[in-house]
Every structure is written in C-alpha cells, then in structure tokens.
N, C-alpha and C positions, 0 to 999 in steps of 0.2 A: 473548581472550588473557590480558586479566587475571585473568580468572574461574580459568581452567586455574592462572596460575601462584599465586592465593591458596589454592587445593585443594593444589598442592604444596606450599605452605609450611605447609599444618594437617597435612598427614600426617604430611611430617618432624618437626615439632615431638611431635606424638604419638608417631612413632617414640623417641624420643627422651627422650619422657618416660618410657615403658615401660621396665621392666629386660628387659635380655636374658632372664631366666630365665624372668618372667611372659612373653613373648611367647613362649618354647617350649612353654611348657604345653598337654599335650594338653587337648581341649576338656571330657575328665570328668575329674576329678581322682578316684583311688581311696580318698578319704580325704573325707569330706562332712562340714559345720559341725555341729556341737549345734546342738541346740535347747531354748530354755524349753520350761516345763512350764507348763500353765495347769490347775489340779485344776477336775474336774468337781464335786467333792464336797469344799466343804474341811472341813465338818464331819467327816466321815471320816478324812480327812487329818490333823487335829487329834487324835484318837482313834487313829490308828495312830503318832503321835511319840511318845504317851503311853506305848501300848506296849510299843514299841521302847525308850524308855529303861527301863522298869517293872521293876528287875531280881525283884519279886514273882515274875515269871512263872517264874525258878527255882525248884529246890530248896532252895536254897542263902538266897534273898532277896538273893544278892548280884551274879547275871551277868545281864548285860541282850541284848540285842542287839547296841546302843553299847559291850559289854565287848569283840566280839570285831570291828565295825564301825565301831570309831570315827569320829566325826564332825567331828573336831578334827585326826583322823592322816591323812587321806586315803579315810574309812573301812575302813580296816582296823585290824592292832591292833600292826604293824612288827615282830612275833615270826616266828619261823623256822614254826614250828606255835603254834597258840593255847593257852590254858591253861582247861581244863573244870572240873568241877564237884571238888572236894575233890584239885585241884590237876593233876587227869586231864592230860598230856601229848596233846595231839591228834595225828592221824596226819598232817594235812595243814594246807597255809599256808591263812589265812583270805585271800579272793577280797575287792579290794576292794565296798564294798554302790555306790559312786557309779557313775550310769549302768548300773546291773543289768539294766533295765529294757530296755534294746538290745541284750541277749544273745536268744541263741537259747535256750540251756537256765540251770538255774542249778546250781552247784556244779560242780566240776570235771571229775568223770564228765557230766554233763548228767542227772540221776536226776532230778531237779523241773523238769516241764515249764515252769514260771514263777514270779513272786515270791510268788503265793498257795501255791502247795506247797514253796514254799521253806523260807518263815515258818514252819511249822509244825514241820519237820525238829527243829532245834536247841532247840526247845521238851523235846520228846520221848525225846532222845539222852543216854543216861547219862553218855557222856563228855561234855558239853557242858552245856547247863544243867540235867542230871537230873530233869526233873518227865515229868509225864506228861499229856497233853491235859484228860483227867479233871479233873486236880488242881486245874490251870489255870484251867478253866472255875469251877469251884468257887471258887476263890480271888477270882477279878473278881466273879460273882455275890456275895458277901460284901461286896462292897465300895458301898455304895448309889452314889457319885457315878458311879460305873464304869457301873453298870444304868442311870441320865440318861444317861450318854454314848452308851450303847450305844442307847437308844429314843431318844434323837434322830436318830441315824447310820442304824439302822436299822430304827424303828416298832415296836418290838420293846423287851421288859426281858428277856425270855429269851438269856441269852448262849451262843454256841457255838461250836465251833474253828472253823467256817465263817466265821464273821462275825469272830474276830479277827484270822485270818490275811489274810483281805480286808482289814480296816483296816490290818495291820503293808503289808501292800504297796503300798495307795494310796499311804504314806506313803512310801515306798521308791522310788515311783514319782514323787515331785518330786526324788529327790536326783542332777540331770544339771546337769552344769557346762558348761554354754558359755560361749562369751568368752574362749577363750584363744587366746594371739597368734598361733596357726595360723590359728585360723577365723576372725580379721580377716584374715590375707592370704588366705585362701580368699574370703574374700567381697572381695577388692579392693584392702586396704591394703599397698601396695609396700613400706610403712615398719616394718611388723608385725614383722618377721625380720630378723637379723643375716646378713651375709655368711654366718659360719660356718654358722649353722642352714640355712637356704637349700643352703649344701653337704652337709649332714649331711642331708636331705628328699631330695636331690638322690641323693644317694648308696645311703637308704632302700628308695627308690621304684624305683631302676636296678638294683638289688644282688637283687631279688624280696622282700623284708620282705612290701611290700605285698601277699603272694600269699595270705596270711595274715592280715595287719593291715591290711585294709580297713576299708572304712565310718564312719558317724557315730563310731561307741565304737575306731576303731581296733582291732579288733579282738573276738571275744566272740561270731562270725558262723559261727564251722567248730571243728569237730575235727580234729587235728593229732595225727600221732604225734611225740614226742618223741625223737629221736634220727632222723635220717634217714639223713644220709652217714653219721654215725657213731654209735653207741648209747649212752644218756645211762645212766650209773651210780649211780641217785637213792638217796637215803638215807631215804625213805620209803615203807611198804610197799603204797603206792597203785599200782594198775595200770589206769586211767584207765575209760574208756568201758565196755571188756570187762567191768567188773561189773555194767553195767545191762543190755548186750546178751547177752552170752555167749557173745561172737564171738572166736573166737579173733587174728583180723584187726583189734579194735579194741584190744586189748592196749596201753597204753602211747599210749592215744591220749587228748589229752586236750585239753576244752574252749580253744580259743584265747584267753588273756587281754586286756581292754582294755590298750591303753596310755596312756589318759587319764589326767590325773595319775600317771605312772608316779613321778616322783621322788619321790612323797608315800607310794608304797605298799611300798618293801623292806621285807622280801628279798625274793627274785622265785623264781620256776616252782613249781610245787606241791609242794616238799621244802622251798621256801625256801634253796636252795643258793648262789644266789650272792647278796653282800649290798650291791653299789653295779649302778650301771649299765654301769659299765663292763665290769664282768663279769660282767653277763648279754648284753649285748651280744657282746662275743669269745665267749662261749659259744654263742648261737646263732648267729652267724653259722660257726662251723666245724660243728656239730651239725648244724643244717635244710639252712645254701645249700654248708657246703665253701669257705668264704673264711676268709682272714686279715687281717682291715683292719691296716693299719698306728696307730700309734698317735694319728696326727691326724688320720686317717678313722672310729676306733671316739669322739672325743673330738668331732668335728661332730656326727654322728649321736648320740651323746647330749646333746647342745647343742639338736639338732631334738628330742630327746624330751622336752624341758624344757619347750620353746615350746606342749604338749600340755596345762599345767598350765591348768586353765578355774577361773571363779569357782566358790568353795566354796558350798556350802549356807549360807545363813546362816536364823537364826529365832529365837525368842526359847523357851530351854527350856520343857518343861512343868512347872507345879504339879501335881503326879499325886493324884488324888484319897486322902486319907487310908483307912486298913484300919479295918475297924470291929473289935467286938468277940470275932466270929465271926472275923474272916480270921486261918486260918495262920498261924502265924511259920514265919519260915526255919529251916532248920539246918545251917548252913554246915560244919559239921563232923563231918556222919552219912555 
C-alpha cells in the first residue's frame, strides 16, 4: 500500500511538473533540432572560407560570395534583390547561404542540384560576379599560396572549377546554426520559450505552416507555389521552378525557404516584397492557408519565428593568400 501510494505521488509530481503544452505534444514534432557539423576535411574547409571571401574570383576584384551571403547579416545581403557586377540590379532576393546544406535543391527555382553546382553559378553570371570559370582558374593558378593550398586539399597543384567549387561548398557546408531556443525545447527544456512563443508555435503548427515548413531547416524540403487561395502579384520577373522543368504546372512554384534565422534574413519571398515579419506573415497566411490572424496571433507566431534564431558561424577570417605578379587586376568599372 505504501509502495502504490509513493508511485502516486512521483506521477503527480511529474504531472506537474510538465507544462500542459509539452505533454500535448504529438510524439514527432514536424520541426527537428539542428545539428553541428563536424568537417571531414578541415583543410578543405579552410580553402573554401578562403574562397568564399576571395572577392579575386570576380571581375570586378571586388564581389565575393560574402557580398551577397553575408556572414555577419544572417548570410544574406538584407537587399530587396542583390547588387552584381558594375552595379547590375539582380532579378531576385539572395537565399540566405546558412544551413543550405538541408535543402533539397539550391537557388529558388532548384537549377543546382547542390552546393557544388551552386558555387559555381555566380562565379560565371554577368549580372553577378561577371568572370568566367576560365578566368577564374587562371587567376588562383597565378597565385603560388593558392596552388599549396590547393595540393594540400587536393594532391594536386593543377587547379580547376571542379576542385574550387567542392572547397566553396565544404565550406558552406559548416555554416548550420543549432542552438536556438526552439531546439532546446525541442530537445527538453520547458524554460527555452515564452508563453507567447509557445502560442505563436502553437498556432504555426495548428494553422498548416508546418505543411511546408518542416524539418531540421524549417523549411527548404519542397516546392511550393506561390499564391494558393489567392494569386501572389510579385514584382520580379522570376517564375520559379517552370524555368528548370518546363512544366507549365510548376509556374510560380518556388523552392520553400528555411525559416532558420528568419529575423536576420529580410525582406522575404523571392521579390523580396514584404520587409518585416509581420508582413510576411499576414501575407502568407491569407495567400497559402486563407487566414486572417488577428493582430496578436500574427505577433505570437513571429515571436515563435524569433525563438528559430540558432548560433551564428563564428571563425577567425582568412589571410587570403597575396596575387603575384602575373595575377589579374580587377576592373570594377569595365
């Protein structure tokens, strides 16, 4: 008898201790913690930061990767559309680069099967950093420290867009942010969340967000068309997917973005049209679900998008190896 009534008083106390909200929780949650990155290759790794910041690899000598992926911004570049090579207006908003690495495709249509053919893209692209793979390679081979870096990375002093775009991605491929006050409550801590967030997740998850904005990256997992209940009137001449397939059917359908650090990455949707959360929020939820939250339902649930924010990258810049006598000079103004 005593036995029975010391098991009643550990339950209750358990009950008890649990918030109501954690004990309703279905058993998967549609939303799963980050995870660290542990590089296989950090020499690699070190070699594609290099890279990445190297703005050489323009035309210009002056855009990098880091121009339009900031590392400081959330990696993006907080512009409505980015700004390319001799001042090029870009067609579309730059995709934050953190956590890239848990998408299914990259870029907004999904044209690069992954961060090795990504790399390469904006290398290549007149409106963005104007060189051309050629150039490119030419420009690193010129550079002796570059040719060590490369034969140590890769056995090799012959450099070539294969082996550089593999090191920009290794390196693209540490930059995941776990640790944000979601995926401690995800992983257990009742304390992680505020009332309000917990309403605003509550609300996310019930409302169908999550029908979309699943997984580790919240999102980054599906293609989505844009405008569902009602048809979205973008201001940029992107028509998503249907330029890779040429499907009439994917029209307007476009890569589903993470929401991992969202508050770090406005403006938001591929036009960059709306430029708080607030109003990206009231915008899809009348566009995708056909709702109206009220104003302290659209103000929770950005309050839960907040809680999304995970540790940034941190590292110690590169010394980028100096240009010898042979390398290129830019020309920012051709």
């Amino acid at each position: 008898m005593r036995r029975i009534r010391y098991f009643a008083i550990v339950i209750l106390a358990l009950a008890l201790a649990v918030p109501a909200w954690t004990s309703a929780q279905p058993a998967n949650e549609p939303i799963q913690p980050i995870k660290a990155v542990k590089p296989a290759n950090q020499e690699l790794v070190e070699l594609g930061k290099m890279l990445y910041f190297d703005p050489r690899l323009s035309k210009s000598g002056f855009i990098s990767c880091n121009s339009c992926h900031n590392l400081s911004m959330g990696g993006t570049d907080n512009l409505k559309t980015s700004i390319g090579h001799n001042w090029h207006k870009g067609p579309i908003n730059a995709p934050t680069v953190l956590n890239s690495s848990l998408n299914l495709a990259q870029f907004w249509d999904g044209r690069a099967a992954d961060l090795k053919a990504q790399a390469g893209g904006p290398i290549a692209n007149p409106g963005e950093m104007g060189f051309t793979h050629a150039l490119a390679v030419d420009l690193l081979q010129s550079i002796p420290g570059y040719v060590a870096l490369f034969k140590r990375a890769f056995g090799t002093e012959r450099v070539t867009i294969e082996e550089v775009t593999k090191a920009i991605a290794a390196f693209e491929e540490t930059l995941v942010t776990p640790n944000s006050r979601f995926d401690r409550w995800l992983e257990g801590d009742a304390n992680a969340l505020s009332e309000k967030e917990l309403a605003g997740y509550k609300l996310f998850r019930g409302s169908g967000c999550v029908a979309c904005h699943n997984g580790p990256a919240v999102g980054g997992n599906s293609f989505q068309k844009m405008g569902v209940v009602e048809p979205y009137k973008a201001t940029s001449p992107a028509e998503g997917r249907v330029a890779v397939t040429g499907k009439d059917a994917d029209r307007f359908k476009f890569k589903v973005p993470t929401l991992r650090n969202v508050e770090l990455t406005y403006p938001y949707f591929h036009d960059g049209e709306a430029n708080t959360l607030t109003q990206a929020v009231d915008t899809m939820s009348r566009l995708q679900l056909g709702k109206k939250f009220s104003d302290e339902e659209n103000a929770n649930i950005v309050a839960f998008l907040k809680s999304l924010t995970g540790d940034q990258p941190t590292f110690t810049l590169p010394l980028l190896p100096p240009s010898s006598d042979l390398t290129p000079r830019g020309h920012p103004f051709d």
